[in-house]
C-alpha positions in Angstrom: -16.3 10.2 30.5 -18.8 12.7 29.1 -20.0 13.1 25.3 -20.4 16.3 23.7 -22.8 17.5 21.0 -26.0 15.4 20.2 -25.6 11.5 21.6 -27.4 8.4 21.0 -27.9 6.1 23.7 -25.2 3.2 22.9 -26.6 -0.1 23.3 -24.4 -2.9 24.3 -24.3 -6.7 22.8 -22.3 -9.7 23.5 -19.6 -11.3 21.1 -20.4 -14.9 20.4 -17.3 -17.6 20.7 -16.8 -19.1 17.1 -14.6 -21.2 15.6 -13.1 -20.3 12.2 -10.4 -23.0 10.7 -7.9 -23.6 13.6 -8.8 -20.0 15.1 -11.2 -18.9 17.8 -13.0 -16.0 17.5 -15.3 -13.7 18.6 -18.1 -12.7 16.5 -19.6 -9.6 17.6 -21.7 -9.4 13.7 -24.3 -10.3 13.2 -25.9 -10.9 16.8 -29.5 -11.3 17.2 -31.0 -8.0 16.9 -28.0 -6.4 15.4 -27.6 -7.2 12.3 -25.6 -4.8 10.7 -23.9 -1.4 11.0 -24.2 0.4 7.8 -23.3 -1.7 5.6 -20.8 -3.7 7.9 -22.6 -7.4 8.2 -19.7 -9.4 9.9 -16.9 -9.2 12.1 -14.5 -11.6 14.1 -12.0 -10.7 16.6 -9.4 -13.0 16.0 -6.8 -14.4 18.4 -4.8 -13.6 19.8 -3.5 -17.4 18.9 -0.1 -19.4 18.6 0.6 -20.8 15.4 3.2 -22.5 13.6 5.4 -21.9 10.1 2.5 -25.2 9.0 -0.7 -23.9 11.0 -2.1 -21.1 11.4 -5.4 -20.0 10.4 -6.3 -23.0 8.5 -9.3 -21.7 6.4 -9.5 -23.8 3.0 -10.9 -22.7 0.0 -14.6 -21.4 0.2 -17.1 -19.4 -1.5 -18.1 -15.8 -1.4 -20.7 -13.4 -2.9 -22.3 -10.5 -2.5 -19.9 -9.0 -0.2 -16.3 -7.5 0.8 -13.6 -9.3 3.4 -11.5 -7.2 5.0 -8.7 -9.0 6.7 -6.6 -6.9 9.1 -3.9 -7.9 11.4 -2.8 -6.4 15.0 0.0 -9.3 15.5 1.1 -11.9 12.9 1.1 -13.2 9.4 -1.1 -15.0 7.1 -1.5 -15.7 3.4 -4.2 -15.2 1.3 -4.8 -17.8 -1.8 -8.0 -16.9 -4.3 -9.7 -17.9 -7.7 -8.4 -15.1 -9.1 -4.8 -16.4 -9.1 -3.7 -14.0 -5.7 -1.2 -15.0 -2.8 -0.5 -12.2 -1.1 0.8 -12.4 2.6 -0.5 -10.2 5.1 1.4 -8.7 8.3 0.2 -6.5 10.7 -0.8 -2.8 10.1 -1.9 -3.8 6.2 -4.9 -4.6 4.9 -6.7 -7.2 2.4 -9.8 -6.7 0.6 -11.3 -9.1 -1.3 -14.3 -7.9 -3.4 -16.7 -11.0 -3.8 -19.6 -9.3 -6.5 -21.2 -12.3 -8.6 -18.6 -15.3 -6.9 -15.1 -15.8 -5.9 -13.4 -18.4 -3.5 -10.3 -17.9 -1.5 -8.4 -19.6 1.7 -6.5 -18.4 4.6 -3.5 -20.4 5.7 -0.1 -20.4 7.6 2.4 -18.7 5.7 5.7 -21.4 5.7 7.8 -18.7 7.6 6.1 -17.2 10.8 5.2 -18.8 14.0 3.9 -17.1 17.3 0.9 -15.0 17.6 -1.8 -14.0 16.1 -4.6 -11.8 16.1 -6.5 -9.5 14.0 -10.0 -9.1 13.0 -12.1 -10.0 10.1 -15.0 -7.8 8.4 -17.5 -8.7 5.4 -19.5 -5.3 4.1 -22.5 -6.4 2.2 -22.5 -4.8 -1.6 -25.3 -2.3 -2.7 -27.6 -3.8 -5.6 -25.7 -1.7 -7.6 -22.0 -3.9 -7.7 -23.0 -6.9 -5.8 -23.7 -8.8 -9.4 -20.4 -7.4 -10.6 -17.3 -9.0 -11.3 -15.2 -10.3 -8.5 -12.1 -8.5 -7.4 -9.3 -7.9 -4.9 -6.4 -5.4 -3.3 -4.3 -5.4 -0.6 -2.7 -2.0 0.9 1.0 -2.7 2.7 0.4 1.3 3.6 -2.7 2.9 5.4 -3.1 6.5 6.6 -2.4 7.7 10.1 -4.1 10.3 12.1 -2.4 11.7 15.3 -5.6 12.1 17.9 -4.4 14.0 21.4 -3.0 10.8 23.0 -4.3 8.0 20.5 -3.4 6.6 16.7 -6.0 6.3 14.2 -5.4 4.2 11.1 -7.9 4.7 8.1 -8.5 1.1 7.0 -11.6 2.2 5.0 -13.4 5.3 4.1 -12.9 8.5 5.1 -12.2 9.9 8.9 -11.0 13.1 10.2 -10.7 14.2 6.8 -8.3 11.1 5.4 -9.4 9.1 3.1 -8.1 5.1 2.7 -6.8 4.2 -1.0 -9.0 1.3 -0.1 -12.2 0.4 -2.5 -15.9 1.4 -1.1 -19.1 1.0 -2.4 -21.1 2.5 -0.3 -20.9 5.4 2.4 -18.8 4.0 5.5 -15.7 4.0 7.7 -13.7 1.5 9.7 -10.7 2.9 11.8 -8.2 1.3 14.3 -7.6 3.5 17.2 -4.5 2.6 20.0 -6.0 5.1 22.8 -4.0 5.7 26.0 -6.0 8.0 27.7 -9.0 10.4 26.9 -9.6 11.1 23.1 -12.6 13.2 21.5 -13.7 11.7 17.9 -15.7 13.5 15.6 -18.6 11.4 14.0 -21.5 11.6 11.2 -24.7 12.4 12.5 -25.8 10.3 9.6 -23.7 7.5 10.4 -24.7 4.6 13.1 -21.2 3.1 15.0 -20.0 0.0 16.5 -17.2 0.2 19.1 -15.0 -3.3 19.1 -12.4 -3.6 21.7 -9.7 -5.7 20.9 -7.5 -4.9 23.7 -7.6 -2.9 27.1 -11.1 -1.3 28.4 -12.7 1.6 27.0 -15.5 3.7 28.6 -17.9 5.1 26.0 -21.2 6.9 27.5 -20.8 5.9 31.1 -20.5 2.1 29.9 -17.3 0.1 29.8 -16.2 -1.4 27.0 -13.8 -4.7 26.6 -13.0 -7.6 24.2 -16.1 -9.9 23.7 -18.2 -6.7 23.7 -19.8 -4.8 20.5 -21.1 -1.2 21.7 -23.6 0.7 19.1 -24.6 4.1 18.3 -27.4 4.6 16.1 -27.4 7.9 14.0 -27.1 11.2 16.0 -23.9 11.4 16.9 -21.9 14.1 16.3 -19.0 13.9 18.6 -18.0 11.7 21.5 -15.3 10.9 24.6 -13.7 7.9 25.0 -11.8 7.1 28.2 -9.0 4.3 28.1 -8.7 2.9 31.6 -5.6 0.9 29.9 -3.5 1.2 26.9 -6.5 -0.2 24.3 -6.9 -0.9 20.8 -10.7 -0.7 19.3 -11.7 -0.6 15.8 -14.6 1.7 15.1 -17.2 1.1 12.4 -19.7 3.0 11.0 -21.8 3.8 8.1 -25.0 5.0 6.6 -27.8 2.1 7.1 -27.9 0.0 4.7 -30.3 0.3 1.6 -31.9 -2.7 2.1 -32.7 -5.7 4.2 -30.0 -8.3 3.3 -29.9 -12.3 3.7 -27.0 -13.9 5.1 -26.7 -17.5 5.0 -22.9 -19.6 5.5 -20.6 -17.5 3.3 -23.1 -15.3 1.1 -24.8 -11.9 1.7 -27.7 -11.9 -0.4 -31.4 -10.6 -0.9 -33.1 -14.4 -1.1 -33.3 -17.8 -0.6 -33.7 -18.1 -4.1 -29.9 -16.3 -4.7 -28.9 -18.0 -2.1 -29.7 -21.9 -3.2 -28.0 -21.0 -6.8 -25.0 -20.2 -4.9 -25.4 -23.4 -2.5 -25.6 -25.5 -6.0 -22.8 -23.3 -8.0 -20.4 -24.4 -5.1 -21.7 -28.0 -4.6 -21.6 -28.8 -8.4 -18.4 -26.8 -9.0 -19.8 -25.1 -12.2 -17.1 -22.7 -12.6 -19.1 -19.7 -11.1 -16.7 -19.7 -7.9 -13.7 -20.5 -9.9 -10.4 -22.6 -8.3 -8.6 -21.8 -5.6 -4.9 -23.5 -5.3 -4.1 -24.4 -2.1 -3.0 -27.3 0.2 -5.6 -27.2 2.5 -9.2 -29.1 1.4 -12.0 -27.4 -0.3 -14.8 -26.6 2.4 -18.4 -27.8 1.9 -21.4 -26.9 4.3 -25.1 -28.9 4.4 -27.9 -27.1 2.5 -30.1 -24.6 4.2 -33.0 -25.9 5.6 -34.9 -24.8 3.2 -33.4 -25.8 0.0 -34.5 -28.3 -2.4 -32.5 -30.4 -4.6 -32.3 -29.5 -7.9 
């Protein structure tokens, strides 16, 4: 494996095992010490899980703000429930995004018809001051671009790569791409951009360092080109993005800039005041203890 052009050092971090409704994950954002990549604040490697026509991932209504979830399956079905009156199933290859703004609340549940595996991965991209107080919103794509690389697939879930764009919504300057590599591929990359590499099959070798699931490699900003090898068939996504604008708080299920913004929200959800709206679903309403710094109020 060699890179070409101007190259970063990548630095290597370990995923951490999580458990999201009936699902374990592995969360390789945020980690201690990196906390984002552009304005990519979250992700969790889903799967790859059994579940049934009545289980699956089990998630019950919650709140969001001040961010985007982008749900995207490799295997599998799910359906999405929110405040804003959607239910919209999800199979593999498509893609859900769920624009949070000001509040919203949503679930993730089995979908009555599919059973067997699945896995996908889960991202949240923290909103710019400019839309983060906006309205909440959401779209989900059943068709997303596809680039033909040498040996490997890209799909465009968001932004812009190899000059395709996604039809999917962006509010600030970033990209996240699914690549099936099967042997040696060259990618072209933003200088301006820092990356994250997240394997969610196979091995990769990026920069003389292998790559596999439970595993999030980063670039910072320099990059202009760069060689992956694929020791096995392998499926990464690949993140990247200018840095974000400012320094962002993340506490439960909110991306914000305080602990002040933060305890409104704690109290909007606790008290149900409207802000998060209703979510109609079978599965119960999800509640959390107050940061450790909030006072009742």
């Amino acid at each position: 494996m060699s890179s070409v052009g101007c190259m970063a050092p990548l630095e290597v971090t370990d995923s951490r095992p999580a458990t999201v409704g009936a699902i374990h994950v592995r969360r390789a954002l945020p980690r201690k010490g990196r906390r984002t990549v552009g304005a990519w604040c979250f992700a969790d490697h889903m799967g790859p899980a059994q579940v049934t026509k009545e289980h699956g991932l089990d998630i019950g209504p919650h709140p969001h703000m001040g961010l985007q979830t982008v749900t995207y399956l490799v295997s599998g079905e799910a359906l999405h429930h929110d405040s804003l009156g959607t239910e919209q199933l999800i199979t593999p290859g498509q893609l859900n995004l769920m624009t949070a703004g000001q509040g919203v609340s949503h679930s993730e549940e089995a979908t009555g018809q599919y059973e067997g595996s699945l896995q996908g991965i889960q991202l949240w991209i923290a909103q710019p001051d400019a839309t983060r107080h906006l309205a909440p919103a959401f779209e989900h794509h059943g068709e997303l671009p596809r680039i033909e690389l040498s040996d490997t697939k890209a799909t465009v879930l968001v932004g812009e790569f190899c000059g395709v764009s996604s039809p999917a919504r962006h509010d600030t300057a970033l990209m996240g791409v699914e690549l099936q590599i099967n042997n040696r591929v060259s990618l072209p990359l933003r200088s301006d951009f820092e990356y994250a590499f997240i394997v969610l099959e196979g091995v990769i070798a990026l920069d003389g360092t292998s790559l596999e699931p439970g595993h999030l490699g980063y670039l910072a900003p320099a990059s202009d080109e760069i060689e992956l090898d694929a020791f096995e068939p392998a499926r990464v996504m690949l993140l990247g993005g200018i840095p974000f604008e400012s320094e962002i708080l993340m506490w439960w299920n909110f991306v914000a800039r305080s602990r002040t913004e933060v305890d409104q929200a704690f109290d909007s959800w606790c008290d149900d005041d409207g802000r998060f709206g209703e979510v109609v679903s079978h599965l119960e309403r999800i509640n959390t203890p107050a940061p450790f710094w909030h006072s009742p109020h």
